[in-house]
Structure formats: structure tokens, C-alpha cells
C-alpha positions in Angstrom: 150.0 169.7 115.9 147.4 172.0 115.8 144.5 169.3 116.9 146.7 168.3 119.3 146.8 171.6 121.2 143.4 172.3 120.8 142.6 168.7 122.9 144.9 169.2 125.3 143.7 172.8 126.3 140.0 171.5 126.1 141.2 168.7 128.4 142.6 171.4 130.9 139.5 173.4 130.4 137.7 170.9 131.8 140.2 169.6 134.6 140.4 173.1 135.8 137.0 173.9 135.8 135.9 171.0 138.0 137.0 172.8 141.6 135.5 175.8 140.2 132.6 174.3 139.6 132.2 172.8 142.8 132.5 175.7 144.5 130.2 178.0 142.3 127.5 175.6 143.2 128.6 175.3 147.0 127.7 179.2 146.6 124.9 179.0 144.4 122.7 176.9 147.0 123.6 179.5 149.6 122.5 182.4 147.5 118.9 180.3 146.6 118.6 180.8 150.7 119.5 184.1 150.8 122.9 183.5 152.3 126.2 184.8 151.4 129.4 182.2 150.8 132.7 183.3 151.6 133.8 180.1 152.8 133.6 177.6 150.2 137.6 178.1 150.1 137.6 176.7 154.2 135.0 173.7 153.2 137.3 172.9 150.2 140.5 172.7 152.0 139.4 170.6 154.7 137.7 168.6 152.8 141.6 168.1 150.5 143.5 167.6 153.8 140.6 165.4 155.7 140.2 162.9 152.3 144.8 162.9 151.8 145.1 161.7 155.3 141.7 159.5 156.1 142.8 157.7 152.4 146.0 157.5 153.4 145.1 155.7 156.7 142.5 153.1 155.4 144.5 152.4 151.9 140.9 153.5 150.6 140.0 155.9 147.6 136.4 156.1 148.5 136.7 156.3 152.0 138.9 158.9 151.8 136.4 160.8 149.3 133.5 159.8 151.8 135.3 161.9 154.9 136.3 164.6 152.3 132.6 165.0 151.9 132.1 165.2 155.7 134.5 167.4 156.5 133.1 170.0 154.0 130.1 169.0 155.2 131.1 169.6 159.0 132.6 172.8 158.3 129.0 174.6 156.6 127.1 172.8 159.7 130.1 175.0 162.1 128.9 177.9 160.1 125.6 177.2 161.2 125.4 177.3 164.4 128.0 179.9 164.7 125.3 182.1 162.7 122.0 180.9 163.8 122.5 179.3 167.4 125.3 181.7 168.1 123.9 185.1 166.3 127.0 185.6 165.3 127.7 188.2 162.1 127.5 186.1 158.9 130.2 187.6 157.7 132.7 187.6 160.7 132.0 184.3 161.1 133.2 183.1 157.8 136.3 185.7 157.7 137.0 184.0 161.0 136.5 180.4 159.8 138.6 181.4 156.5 141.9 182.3 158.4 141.0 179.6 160.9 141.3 177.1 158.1 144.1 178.6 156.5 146.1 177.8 159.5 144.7 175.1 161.2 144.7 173.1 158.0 148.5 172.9 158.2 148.8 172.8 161.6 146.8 169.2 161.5 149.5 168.3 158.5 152.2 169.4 160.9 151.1 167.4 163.5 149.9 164.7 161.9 153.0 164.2 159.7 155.8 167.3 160.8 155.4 168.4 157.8 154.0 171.8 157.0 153.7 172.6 153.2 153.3 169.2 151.6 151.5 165.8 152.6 153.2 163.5 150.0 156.6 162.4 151.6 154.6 161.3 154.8 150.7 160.3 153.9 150.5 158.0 150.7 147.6 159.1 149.2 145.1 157.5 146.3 144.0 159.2 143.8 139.9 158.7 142.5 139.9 156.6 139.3 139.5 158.7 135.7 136.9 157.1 133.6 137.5 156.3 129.6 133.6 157.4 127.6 133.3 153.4 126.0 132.6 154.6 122.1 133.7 158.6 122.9 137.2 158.0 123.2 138.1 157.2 119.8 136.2 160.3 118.4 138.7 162.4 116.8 138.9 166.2 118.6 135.8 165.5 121.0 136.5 162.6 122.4 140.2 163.2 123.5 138.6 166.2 125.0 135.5 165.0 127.1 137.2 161.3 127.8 139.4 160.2 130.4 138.9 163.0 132.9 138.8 161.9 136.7 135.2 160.6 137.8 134.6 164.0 139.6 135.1 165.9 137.0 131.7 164.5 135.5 130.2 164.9 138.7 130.5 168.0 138.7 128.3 168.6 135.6 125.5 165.8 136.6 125.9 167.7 140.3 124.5 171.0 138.3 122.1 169.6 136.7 120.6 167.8 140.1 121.2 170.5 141.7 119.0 172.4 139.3 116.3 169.9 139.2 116.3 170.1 143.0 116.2 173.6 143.4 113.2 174.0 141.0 110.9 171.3 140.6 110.8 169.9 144.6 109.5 170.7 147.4 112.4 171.4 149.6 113.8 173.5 146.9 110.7 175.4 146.9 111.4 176.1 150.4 115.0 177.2 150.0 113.9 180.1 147.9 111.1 181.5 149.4 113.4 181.6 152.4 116.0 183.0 149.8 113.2 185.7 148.4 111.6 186.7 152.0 112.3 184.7 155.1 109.4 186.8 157.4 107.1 185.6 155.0 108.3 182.3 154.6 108.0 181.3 158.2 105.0 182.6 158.7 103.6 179.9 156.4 104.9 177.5 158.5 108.6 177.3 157.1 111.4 176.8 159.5 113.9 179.6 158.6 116.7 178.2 160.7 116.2 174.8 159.4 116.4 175.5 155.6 119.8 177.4 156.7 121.0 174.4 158.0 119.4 172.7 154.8 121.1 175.0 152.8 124.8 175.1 154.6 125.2 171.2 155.0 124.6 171.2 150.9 126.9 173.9 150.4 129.3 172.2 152.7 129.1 168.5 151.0 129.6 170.5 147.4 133.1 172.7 148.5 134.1 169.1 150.7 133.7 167.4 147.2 135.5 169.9 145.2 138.2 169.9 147.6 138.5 166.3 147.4 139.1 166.7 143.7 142.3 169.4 144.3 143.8 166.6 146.5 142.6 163.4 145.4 142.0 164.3 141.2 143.7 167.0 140.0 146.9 165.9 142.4 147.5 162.9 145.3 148.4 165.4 148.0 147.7 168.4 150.4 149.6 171.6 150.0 149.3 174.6 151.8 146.8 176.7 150.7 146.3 174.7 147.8 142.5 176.1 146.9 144.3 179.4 145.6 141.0 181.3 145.7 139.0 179.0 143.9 136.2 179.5 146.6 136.1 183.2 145.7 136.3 182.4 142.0 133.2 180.0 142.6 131.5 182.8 144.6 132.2 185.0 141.9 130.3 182.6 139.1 127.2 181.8 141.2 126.7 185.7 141.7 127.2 186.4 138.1 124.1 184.5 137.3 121.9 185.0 140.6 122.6 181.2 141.8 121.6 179.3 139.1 123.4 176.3 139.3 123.7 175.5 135.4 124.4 178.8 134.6 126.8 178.6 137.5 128.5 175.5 135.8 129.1 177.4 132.3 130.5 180.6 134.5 132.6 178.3 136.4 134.0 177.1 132.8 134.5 180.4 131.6 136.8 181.2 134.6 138.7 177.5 133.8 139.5 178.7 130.5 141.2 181.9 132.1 143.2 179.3 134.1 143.7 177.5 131.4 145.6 180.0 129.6 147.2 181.2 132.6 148.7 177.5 132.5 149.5 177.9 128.7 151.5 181.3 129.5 153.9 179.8 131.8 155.9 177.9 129.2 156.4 180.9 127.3 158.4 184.3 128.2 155.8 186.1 129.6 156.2 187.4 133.1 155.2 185.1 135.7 154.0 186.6 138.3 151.4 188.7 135.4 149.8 185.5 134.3 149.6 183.7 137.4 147.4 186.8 138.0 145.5 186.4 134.9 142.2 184.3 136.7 141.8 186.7 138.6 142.4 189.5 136.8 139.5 187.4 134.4 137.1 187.7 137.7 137.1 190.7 138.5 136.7 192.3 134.8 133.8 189.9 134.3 132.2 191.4 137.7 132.4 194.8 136.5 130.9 194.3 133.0 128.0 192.1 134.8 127.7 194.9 137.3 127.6 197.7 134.8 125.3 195.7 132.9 122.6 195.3 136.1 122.9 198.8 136.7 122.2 200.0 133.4 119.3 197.8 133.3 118.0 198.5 136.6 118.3 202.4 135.6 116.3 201.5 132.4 113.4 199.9 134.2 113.2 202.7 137.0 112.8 205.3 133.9 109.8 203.2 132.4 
């Protein structure tokens, strides 16, 4: 019994952590540029609401994933121009965008479908196929763990590690962070400042439209309101924890799916539910203290020598 718990909470660590992951590397790309994301949370819920009802309509999993993507996609590239064409305040914009979402999310379900909390009485959504590790599976403890998990939840880890690999060893990543590190000095070297922000937006838009996909087409086969629960902030939270690096994003992003993890474990016991519904976030915010304390103390140390 006791194996048997252990796999099925390192199963939900996993299935958790895959939005979260998502959206600590829709920030992390963002922070290599020297931007701020707040509004991984709006490019995740469209992209859950855009892939429900585009799947819905074609009878098509991957076209459904495909608009998801777009829709996050559309939403950084709004951000954009908002900021860089418009000169709007970066973040106005995306406190604006955020509520914007919020609502007009389920005022497209509404008038779509008349339905304003739940997509799955009127949109028959598919659901992305789960893969089974040929040879992993039948490994006792490890491979009921890491097997069978929904194709994007894999993704999310090889997305990491490309998005590593990208960020460090090619040229357009190079770019990216010397527009992160000093954007005067960047341009005049003949780098296009507003260009790597669009760069840098559309990425981080793809990223949350994926892991919003995943909420509605993965970890369930509908839209509800508000669905992303904070998992953009959580996201933002793990990219800043480790000063954008996408893998070390990934294993933050983890860290925070254990908390939810429990948080799930909790509920079928006594303990008071509105407390350990809390408990992720409760988790972020002590882990953003220590990691600030812990920045401070060392910035203090190397002003003193």
C-alpha cells in the first residue's frame, strides 16, 4: 500500500507540475529580455478556452492544440504592441489584459455556448493522447511514476531543455540577453530592441498558450472559469527564483507541484479546506522570502568585501 501511494503522488507531482512549468518558462524567456510576466495566467486561459472550443468544432485534438498555441501566442504579440507601438506602462498593460481575460474568457463561453462557468454540457471536447514509456512502464516504483502521463506533460521538460539550449548556445538567444542585460547597448550594436521584445513575447505567449492547453485539453476536457487558479503567478514566481533559467525554472516549477500535490492529498482528510487549498500558495510566497533573504544577505556580503 505503501508503493502504491508513493506512485500515485509522484504521478500527481508530475501532472501538476506540467502548467506550472509551462508557465515558469513563459516567464523565464521574458526575464532573459529584461521584461516582466504578469500575464502568463491571460495567455494560458485563452489558450484553454480557444483549444475546448476550436477542438470541439473540427472533432480535432491537434487542431485544437494548434489554436491553443495561437491564441497564447496572440495574446503576448497584443502585449506587444500595446507596450512598444503603444508606450503603454508594462505593467498596466498586463493588469489590464489580466482582468480583460478573466472576463472576456467567459463572456466568449457565454456566447458561444450560454454557458458561463463550464464548457462541457455544450462543446465536446478531445483530450491530447497520454503516452505509455515502451520498456519504463513495467518498472516497479519508477515506471508507474514517469509513464502514462499526457504527451505534454513530457513536453514540458524537452520544452526546458530547448529552451535552454536556445537561450545559450544560439545566436538569437544571445540577442535576447544582451537586450535582457542592457538594451542601450545592445542596439547600438545593431540589435533591434523592439524586435527581440516581440521575439521574446510571441515565445512567451506560445509557452503559457501550451500550458493552457494542457489545463483544458490534459489535465481535464473542458473550460472552467478561471480555471488557471494562479498558476501564471506561481510560474512567475519559479522563473524569478532562479533569474530565468529555464531548467532551473522546470525543477522550481516541480517544487511548487509537490505543494499542490499535497494540497490535493489534504482534501481527503479532515483538515480544513479552505487552509489547504491555500497551501500552494502559502508554499510561494515562503520560498520568495527565504530566496529573497538569501539575495540580500549575499548582496550585503559582497558590498562589505
Amino acid at each position: 500500500m505503501n508503493i502504491r501511494l508513493i506512485t500515485s503522488f509522484g504521478f500527481s507531482v508530475l501532472r501538476l507540475s506540467t502548467p506550472l512549468i509551462f508557465a515558469a518558462l513563459s516567464a523565464a524567456v521574458c526575464q532573459k529580455a529584461g521584461l516582466f510576466n504578469m500575464a502568463a495566467e491571460s495567455m494560458m486561459l485563452w489558450g484553454a478556452l480557444i483549444g475546448v472550443i476550436v477542438s470541439g468544432a473540427t472533432h480535432s485534438a491537434l487542431i485544437g492544440f494548434l489554436a491553443a498555441v495561437l491564441a497564447g501566442a496572440v495574446t503576448g504579440v497584443l502585449i506587444w504592441v500595446a507596450t512598444v507601438k503603444g508606450k503603454a506602462d508594462l505593467m498596466l498593460a498586463q493588469i489590464a489584459i489580466n482582468l480583460a481575460s478573466s472576463g472576456g474568457t467567459i463572456f466568449l463561453l457565454f456566447a458561444l455556448t450560454g454557458e458561463k462557468s463550464n464548457s462541457a454540457v455544450a462543446i465536446k471536447s478531445l483530450a491530447l493522447p497520454k503516452i505509455a514509456i515502451p520498456g519504463l512502464k513495467s518498472v516497479p516504483v519508477i515506471g508507474p511514476i514517469l509513464s502514462g502521463h499526457n504527451i505534454l506533460t513530457y513536453g514540458a521538460i524537452v520544452a526546458a531543455i530547448l529552451l535552454s539550449i536556445f537561450i545559450r548556445r544560439t545566436k538569437t538567444g544571445l540577442h535576447i540577453r544582451a537586450v535582457g542585460e542592457n538594451p542601450h547597448a545592445a542596439e547600438s550594436v545593431g540589435i533591434s530592441v523592439p524586435r527581440i521584445y516581440l521575439l521574446a513575447w510571441t515565445l512567451s505567449g506560445i509557452l503559457g498558450g501550451i500550458g493552457g492547453a494542457f489545463m483544458s485539453m490534459g489535465y481535464l476536457t473542458s473550460f472552467t472559469k478561471d480555471m488557471v487558479a494562479g498558476r501564471g503567478y506561481i510560474g512567475l514566481s519559479a522563473s524569478s527564483m532562479v533569474g530565468g533559467s529555464p531548467i532551473g525554472a522546470m525543477f522550481c516549477a516541480l517544487i511548487f507541484g509537490v505543494a499542490d500535490a499535497v494540497s490535493n492529498q489534504l482534501q481527503l482528510t479532515n483538515a480544513p479546506a479552505d487552509l489547504v487549498l491555500m497551501l500552494p500558495y502559502i508554499v510561494t510566497i515562503v520560498v520568495l522570502v527565504v530566496i529573497s533573504v538569501i539575495n540580500y544577505n549575499r548582496a550585503n556580503r559582497k558590498a562589505k568585501a
